[in-house]
ZAKOL-510651 format. One record per residue (C-alpha): x negated, y negated, z; residue in one letter. Coordinates in steps of 0.1 Angstrom, whole numbers, plus 5000, padded with zeros to 4 digits. Each point is the difference from the previous one (the first is absolute). Layout:
N
XYZa...
END
This chain:
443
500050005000x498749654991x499249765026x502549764992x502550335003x498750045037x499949675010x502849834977x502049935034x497149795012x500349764974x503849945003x501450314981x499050214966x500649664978x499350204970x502750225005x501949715006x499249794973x500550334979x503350005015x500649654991x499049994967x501950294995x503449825013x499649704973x499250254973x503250195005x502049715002x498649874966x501050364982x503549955014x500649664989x498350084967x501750354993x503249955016x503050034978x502050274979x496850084978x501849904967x497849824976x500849645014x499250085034x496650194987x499249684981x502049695014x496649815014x499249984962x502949735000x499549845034x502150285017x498150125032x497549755002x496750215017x498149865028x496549744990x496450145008x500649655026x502750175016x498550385005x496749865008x501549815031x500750335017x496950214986x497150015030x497049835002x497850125023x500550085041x496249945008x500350345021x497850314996x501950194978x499949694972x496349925005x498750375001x502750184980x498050054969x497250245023x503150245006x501349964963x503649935012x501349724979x503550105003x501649685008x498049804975x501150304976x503149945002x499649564995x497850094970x502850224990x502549725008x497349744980x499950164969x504150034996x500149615009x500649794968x497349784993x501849684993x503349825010x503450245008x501249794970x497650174975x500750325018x504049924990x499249884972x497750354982x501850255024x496450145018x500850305023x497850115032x498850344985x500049914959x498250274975x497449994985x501149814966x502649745026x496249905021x498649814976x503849824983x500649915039x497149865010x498450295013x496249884985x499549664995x496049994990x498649984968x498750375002x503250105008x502049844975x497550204975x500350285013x503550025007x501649784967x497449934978x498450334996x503150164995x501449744973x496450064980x501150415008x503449894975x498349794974x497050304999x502750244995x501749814975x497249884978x499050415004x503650054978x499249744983x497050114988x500650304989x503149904978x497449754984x497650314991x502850204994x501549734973x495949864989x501649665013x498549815025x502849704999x501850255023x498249865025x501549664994x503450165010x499050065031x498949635011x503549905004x501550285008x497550185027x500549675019x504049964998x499750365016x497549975026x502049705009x503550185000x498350335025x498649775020x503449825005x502450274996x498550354997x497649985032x502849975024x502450204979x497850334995x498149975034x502049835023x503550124992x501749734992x503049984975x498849774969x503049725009x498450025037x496849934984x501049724978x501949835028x497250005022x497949814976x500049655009x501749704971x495949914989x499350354998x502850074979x499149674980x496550154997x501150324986x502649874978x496949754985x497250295000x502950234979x500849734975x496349964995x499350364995x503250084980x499749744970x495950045000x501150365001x502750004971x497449754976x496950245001x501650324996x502149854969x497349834985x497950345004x503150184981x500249754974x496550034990x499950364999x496250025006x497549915029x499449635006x496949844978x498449955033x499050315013x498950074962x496249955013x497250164996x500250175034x503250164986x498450224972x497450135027x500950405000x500250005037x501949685006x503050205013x497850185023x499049665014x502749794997x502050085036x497349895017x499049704979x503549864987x502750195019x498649985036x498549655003x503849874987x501450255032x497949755023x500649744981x503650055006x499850065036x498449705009x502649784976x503150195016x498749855033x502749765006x502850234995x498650285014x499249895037x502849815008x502350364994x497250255014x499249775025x502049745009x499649925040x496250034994x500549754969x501949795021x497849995033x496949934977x501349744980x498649595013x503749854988x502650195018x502149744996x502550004969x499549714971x503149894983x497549814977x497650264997x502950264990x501249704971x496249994987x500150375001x502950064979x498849724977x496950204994x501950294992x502849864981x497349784978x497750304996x502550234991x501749724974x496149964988x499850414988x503649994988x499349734976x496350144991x500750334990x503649914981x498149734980x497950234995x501750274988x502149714978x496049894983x499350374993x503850064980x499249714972x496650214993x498449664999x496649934990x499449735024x499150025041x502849975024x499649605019x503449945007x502350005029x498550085031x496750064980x499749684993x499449975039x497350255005x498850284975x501350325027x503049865014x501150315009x497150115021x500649625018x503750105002x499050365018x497349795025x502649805013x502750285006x496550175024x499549665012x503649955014x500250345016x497849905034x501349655000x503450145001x498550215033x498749735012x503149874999x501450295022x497249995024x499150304985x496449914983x497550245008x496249884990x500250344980x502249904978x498149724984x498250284984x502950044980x500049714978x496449914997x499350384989x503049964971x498449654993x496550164998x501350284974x502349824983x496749744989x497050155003x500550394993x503550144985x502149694985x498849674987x496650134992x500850324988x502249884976x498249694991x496950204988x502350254980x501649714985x496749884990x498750314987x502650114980x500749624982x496550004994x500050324984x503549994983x501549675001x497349714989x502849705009x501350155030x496750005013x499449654993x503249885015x498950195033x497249825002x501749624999x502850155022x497150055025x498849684994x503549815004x501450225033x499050165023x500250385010x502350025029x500349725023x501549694982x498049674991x500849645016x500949974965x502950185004x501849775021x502049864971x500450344985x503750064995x499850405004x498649955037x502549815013x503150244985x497750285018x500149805032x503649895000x500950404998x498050015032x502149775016x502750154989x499250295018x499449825031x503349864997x501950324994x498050215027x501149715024x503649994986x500350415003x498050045029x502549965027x501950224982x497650274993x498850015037x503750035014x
END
């Protein structure tokens, strides 16, 4: 028998036992008040709506010890009895890590599994959030770009991959939203959708409308075509073992690509408490929500216009380069168009109080790509290729278009330009509509 065992009584009683005891009281009080009821789905899930409202880590940690100063607490680590202290730690790791609001607000439970932890706050460090939401989300976009890949070989196409940007993303977005709490925590899909807040729901609705129309205009354009796209013609393509190589040097590098641009709808559904406690604005912007939808809305009106004036150039078979319309503001409106629908994605967390430092990654990584790897240079140094090699005029119109405009962010001399400001005045039209439908949409 331990010493504090013989001579508990000396020291005013076993206060282990009793704080044991104690703790023991408050815990069984917080299961009642929590699983009380008739066990039908509203009583299992009514704190997701403000129903039982659980207790704050303030309010637990007012009853939780701290410390007697007798023998037992100062030598209890020689005998290796830490029961009371088992028992807070125990108590610890249920307690939510934020506000009881939050803890209303993304329904976290006292013993979640193991896919609930990290969606209710249950790691909130940087190593945690890899391990527990990004890793997995590059897991989906590895497994995907595997598919991928081999429909590509299968078909000798590798514009398959160019499927998959839009849709991989729309998809990781949707699981992370939907299917996580759906397939591993049980719930029914209307329970799911309900318990996603009105910007989470704006978010996904953006994120889909993205990924749907980028979605529809690839895979047509790859119909319509009936062959591979002149820019993976290269050299590199007629190596005999390209195939062999090309998961690891195309297919894979676009999965982490992916990953790290799916950042801002990713975390705020497979993590959302964490999210919110790590975010240094948890305060909601009415003006930073406006700016966001105006991003969106203008970005989105921006690739609308591109690729139907576009496809409107490439009808009348004409011999001369496309500069009009939105091209007359930059030469890849669409690519500045796509920037700004990443770019409005954190501001429109930010706007929630839900912006995670993680999720900057998101834009600047699409940014980065979209400039300096897959898009505006890609397709610039085809375009100058194959002019120089096939079309002589073409080629020399490319090169006083690069003179006269820029690439992708517009000149001061665009200020007058009519095209800009029909662009913008769409954004504010969707500022005005969100604000107009909002109250509507959140009731």
């Amino acid at each position: 028998m331990a010493e504090q065992d013989r001579f508990g009584s000396w020291f005013g009683g076993n206060k282990a036992d009793k704080v044991k005891e104690k703790v023991q009281e408050k815990v069984e009080k917080v299961q009642e008040n929590i699983f009380k009821g008739s066990g039908a789905e509203q009583d299992r899930y009514e704190h997701w709506f403000g129903g039982h409202k659980l207790p704050t880590r303030a309010d637990i940690e007012k009853i939780l010890p701290r410390g007697s100063g007798a023998e037992q607490d100062r030598y209890e680590r020689r005998f290796g009895r830490h029961e009371a202290h088992s028992e807070v730690n125990k108590l610890n790791e249920s307690l939510p890590s934020r506000s009881g609001a939050e803890q209303d607000r993304y329904g976290a439970h006292f013993t979640p599994n193991a896919a609930a932890r990290i969606r209710f706050g249950g790691t909130t460090s940087t190593v945690g959030l890899l391990q527990h939401a990004v890793l997995p989300s590059f897991g989906l976009h590895t497994g995907l770009s595997l598919v991928t890949y081999g429909l590509a070989r299968y078909t000798d196409r590798v514009e398959v991959k160019d499927w998959l940007w839009p849709s991989a993303q729309v998809a990781n977005a949707w699981w992370s939203a939907i299917g996580i709490p759906v397939v591993y925590e049980g719930l029914p899909v209307s329970t799911a959708w309900s318990a996603l807040s009105y910007d989470q729901k704006l978010l996904l609705g953006g994120v889909s409308a993205w990924g749907i129309r980028l979605f529809y205009r690839i895979a047509s354009r790859t119909l319509r075509r009936g062959e591979d796209d002149p820019r993976y013609r290269t050299a590199a393509r007629k190596e005999p073992d390209f195939w062999n190589k090309a998961f690891f040097t195309v297919f894979l590098p676009e999965a982490l690509a992916q990953t790290i641009i799916t950042l801002p709808f990713t975390l705020p559904f497979r993590a959302p408490v964490a999210t919110a406690i790590a975010s240094p604005f948890p305060e909601a912007s009415t003006v930073a929500r406006g700016l966001a939808i105006f991003l969106f809305t203008t970005g989105y009106a921006l690739e609308v216009l591109a690729d139907t004036q576009l496809a409107f150039h490439a009808n009348k078979k004409s011999n001369e380069l496309n500069r009009e319309g939105v091209f007359s503001i930059v030469r890849r409106p669409n690519y500045l168009g796509d920037a700004l629908v990443h770019f409005s994605f954190p501001l429109l967390l930010f706007s929630a109080g839900q912006l995670h430092p993680l999720t900057l990654l998101g834009p600047i990584a699409n940014y980065l790509f979209l400039r300096f790897i897959g898009g505006d240079k890609e397709n610039e140094e085809d375009q100058e290729k194959r002019y120089a090699k096939e079309n002589p005029t073409k080629y020399q119109q490319l090169q006083e278009y690069k003179k006269a405009k820029n690439s992708f962010w517009p000149s001061l001399a665009e200020v007058g330009n009519k095209w800009l400001w029909a662009v913008a005045a769409v954004g504010v039209g969707g500022v005005v509509l969100e604000r107009s439908l909002g109250n509507v949409l959140r009731g």
